[in-house]
VOLOFI-90720 format. One record per residue (C-alpha): residue in one letter; x, y negated, z negated. Coordinates in Angstrom, 1 decimal. Each point is the difference from the previous one (the first is absolute). Layout:
BEGIN
  rest      px      py      pz
     a       X       Y       Z
...
//
This chain:
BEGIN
  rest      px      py      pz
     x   164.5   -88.9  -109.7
     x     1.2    -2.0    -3.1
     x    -1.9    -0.6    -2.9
     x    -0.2    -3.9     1.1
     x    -1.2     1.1     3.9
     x    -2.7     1.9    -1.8
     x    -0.8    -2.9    -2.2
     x    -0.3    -2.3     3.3
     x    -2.6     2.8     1.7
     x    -2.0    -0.1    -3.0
     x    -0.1    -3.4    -0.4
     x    -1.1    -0.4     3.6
     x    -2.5     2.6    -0.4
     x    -1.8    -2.1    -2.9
     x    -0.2    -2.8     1.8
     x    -2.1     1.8     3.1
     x    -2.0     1.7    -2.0
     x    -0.7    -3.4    -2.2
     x    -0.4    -1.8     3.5
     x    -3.5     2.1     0.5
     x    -1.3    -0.5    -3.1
     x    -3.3    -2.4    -0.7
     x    -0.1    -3.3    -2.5
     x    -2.1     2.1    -1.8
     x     2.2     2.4    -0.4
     x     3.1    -1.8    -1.1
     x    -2.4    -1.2    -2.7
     x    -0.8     3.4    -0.9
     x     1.7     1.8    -3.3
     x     3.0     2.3    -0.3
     x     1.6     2.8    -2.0
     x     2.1    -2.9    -1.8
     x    -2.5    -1.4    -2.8
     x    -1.3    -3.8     0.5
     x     1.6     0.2     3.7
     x    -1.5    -0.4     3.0
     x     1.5     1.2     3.6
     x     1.5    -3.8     0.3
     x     1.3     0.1    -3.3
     x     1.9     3.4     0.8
     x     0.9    -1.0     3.1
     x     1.5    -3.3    -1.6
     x     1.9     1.9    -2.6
     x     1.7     2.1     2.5
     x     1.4    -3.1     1.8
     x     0.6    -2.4    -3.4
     x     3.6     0.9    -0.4
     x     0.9    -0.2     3.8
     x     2.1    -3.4     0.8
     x     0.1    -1.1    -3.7
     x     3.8    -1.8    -0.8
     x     1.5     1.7    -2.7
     x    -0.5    -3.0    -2.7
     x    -3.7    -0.3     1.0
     x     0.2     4.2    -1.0
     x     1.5    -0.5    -3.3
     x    -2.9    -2.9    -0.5
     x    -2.5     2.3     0.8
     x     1.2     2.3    -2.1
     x     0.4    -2.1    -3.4
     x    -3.3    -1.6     0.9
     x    -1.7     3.8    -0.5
     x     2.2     0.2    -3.0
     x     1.7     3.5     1.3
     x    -3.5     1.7     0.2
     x    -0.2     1.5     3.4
     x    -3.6    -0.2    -0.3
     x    -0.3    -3.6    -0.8
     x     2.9    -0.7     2.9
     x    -1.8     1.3     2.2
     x    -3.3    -1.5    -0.9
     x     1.8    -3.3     0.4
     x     1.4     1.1     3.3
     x    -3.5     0.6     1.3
     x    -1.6    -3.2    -0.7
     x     2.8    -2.0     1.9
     x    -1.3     1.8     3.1
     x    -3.9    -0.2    -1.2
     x    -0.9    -2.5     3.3
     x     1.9     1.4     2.2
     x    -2.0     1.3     2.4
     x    -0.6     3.7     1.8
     x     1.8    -0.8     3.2
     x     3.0    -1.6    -2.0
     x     0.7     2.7    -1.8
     x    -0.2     2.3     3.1
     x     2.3    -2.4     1.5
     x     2.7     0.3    -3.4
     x    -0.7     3.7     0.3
     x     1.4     0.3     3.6
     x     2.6    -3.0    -0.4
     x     1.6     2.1    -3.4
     x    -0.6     3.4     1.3
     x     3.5     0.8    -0.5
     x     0.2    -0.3    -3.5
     x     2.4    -2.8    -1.6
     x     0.7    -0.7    -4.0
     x    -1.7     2.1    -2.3
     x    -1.8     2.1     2.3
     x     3.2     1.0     1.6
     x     1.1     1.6    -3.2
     x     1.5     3.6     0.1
     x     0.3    -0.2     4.1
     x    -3.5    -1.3     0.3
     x    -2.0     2.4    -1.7
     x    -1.3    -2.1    -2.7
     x    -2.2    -1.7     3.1
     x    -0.9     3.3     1.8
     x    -0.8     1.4    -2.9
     x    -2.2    -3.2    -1.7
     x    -1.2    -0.3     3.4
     x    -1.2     3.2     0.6
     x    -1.6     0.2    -3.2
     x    -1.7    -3.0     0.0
     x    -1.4     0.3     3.6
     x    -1.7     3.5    -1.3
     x    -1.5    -2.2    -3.4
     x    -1.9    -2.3     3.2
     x    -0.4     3.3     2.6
     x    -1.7     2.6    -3.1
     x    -2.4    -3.2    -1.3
     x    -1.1    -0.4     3.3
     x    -0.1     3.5     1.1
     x     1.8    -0.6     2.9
     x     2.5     3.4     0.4
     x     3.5    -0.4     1.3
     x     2.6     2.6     1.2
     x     3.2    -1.0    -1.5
     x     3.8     0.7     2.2
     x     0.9     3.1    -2.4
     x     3.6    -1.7     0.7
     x    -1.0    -3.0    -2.5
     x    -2.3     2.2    -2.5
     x     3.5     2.2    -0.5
     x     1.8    -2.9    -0.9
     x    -2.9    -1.5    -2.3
     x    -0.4     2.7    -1.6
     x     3.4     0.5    -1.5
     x     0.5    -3.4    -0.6
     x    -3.2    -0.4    -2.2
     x     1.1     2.6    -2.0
     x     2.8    -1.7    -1.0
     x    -1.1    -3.9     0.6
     x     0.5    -1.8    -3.6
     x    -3.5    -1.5     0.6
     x    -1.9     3.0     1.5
     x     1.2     3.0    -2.1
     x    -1.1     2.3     1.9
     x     1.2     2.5    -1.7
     x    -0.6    -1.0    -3.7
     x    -3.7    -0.5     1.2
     x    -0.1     3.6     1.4
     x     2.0     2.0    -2.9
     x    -0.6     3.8    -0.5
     x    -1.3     0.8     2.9
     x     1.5     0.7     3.7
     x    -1.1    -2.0     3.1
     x    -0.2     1.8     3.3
     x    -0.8    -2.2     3.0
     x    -2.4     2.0     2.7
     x     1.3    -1.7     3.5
     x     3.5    -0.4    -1.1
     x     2.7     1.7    -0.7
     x    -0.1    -1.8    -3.5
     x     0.1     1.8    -3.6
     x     1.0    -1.8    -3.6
     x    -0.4     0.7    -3.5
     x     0.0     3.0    -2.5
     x    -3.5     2.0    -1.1
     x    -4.0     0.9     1.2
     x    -0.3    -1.4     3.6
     x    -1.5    -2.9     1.3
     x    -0.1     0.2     3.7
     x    -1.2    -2.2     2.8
     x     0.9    -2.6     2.7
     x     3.3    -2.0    -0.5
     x    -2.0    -3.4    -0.2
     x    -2.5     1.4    -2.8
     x     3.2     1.1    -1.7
     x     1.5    -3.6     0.5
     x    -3.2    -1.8    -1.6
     x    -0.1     2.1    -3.1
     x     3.3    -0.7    -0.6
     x    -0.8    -3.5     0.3
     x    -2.9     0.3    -2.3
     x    -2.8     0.2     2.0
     x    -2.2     2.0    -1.2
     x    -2.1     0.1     3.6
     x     2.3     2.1     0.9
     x    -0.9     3.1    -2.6
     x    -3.1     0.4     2.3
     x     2.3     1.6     2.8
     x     1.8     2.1    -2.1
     x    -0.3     3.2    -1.0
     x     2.0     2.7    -2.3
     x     0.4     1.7    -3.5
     x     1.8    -3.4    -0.5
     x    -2.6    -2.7     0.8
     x    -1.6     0.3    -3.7
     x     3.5    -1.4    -1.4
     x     0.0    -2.6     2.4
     x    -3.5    -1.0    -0.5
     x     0.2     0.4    -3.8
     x     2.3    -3.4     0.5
     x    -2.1    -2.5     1.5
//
C-alpha cells in the first residue's frame, strides 16, 4: 500500500476508536501539554479543507511559530463538537493539503502519533498495522518538525516486533510505536524501553 492508503487506514482507525470513547473522556488530558483529547483530535483535522490564502492567514496570524499556529488552529475548532470531528475525521481520511505532504505521511505519521498521546493517557493499549509503524518510523526520523533523529543522537534504536533498526551507539530497544513516541518527545514512552541506551535518552527530557 501507498504511504497516502496507509494514511486513509489510520485515519479511519482514529475515528472508531474516538467513536467509543465517553464525554468524560474527550475532556480528559493528553501527552500534548494544555490539550485535551478534543483539542488533539481538533489539531489533527485543523488543516484539512483550509484554501490556500486562509493557510497563509493562519500562518502570519501565529507569526511563523508553529506553536502559536497551531494554538490558533485549535481554537477555531474549540465548539465543535465530538461527533463533528469524528465526522471530519472519516470525511478527510484520505489526507488532502498539508497532511498529504511527502505521499501522505505527514498525516499517518501526526495521526498516529497523536492517537497514542490520547490511547497512553487513557491507558487504553492499541496494536498498530506494523505496515504504518515502518513508514512512521523512518519518516519521523527525518520529519523537519519531529527530528527524530536529532532527539535520539548517539545511541541506536532497535524496534522488537519489526524488522526496524536506526541510529549509531548503546541500544535502545523496544516496540516500533515506543520508538515512534520518543522520537516525537514523549517521554511516556522511556517507560517501555529498555537498553544500555535508555540513560542517554532519558538524560534529555
Amino acid at each position: 500500500m501507498t504511504p497516502l492508503e496507509l494514511a486513509r487506514d489510520e485515519r479511519l482507525d482514529f475515528a472508531d476508536f474516538l467513536a467509543g470513547l465517553s464525554p468524560q473522556q474527550w475532556d480528559s488530558p493528553t501527552l500534548c501539554d494544555r490539550w485535551r483529547v478534543r483539542d488533539v483530535v481538533a489539531h489533527t483535522m485543523s488543516y484539512e479543507g483550509m484554501p490556500v490564502g486562509a493557510l497563509a492567514k493562519r500562518f502570519l496570524k501565529g507569526r511563523l511559530q508553529t506553536d502559536r499556529i497551531n494554538e490558533l488552529a485549535v481554537a477555531e475548532l474549540a465548539d465543535t463538537s465530538p461527533e463533528e470531528l469524528i465526522d471530519m475525521i472519516r470525511r478527510y481520511a484520505e489526507p488532502t493539503g498539508l497532511g498529504a505532504g511527502f505521499g501522505g505521511r505527514i498525516a499517518l505519521t501526526d495521526n498516529m502519533i497523536h492517537q497514542q498521546d490520547i490511547r497512553r493517557s487513557l491507558g487504553i493499549a492499541r496494536t498498530i498495522d506494523p505496515g504504518r509503524v515502518l513508514v512512521a518510523l523512518d519518516f519521523a526520523r527525518w520529519a523537519p518538525l519531529i527530528r527524530g533523529a536529532w532527539r535520539t543522537r548517539g545511541v541506536r534504536l532497535v524496534a522488537t516486533d519489526v524488522d526496524w533498526s536506526a541510529g549509531k551507539g548503546p541500544e535502545v530497544r523496544g516496540p516500533g510505536e515506543a520508538l515512534l513516541m520518543v522520537m516525537a518527545g514523549r517521554a511516556d514512552a522511556l517507560r517501555d524501553l529498555a537498553g544500555p541506551g535508555l540513560a542517554t535518552l532519558a538524560a534529555r527530557r
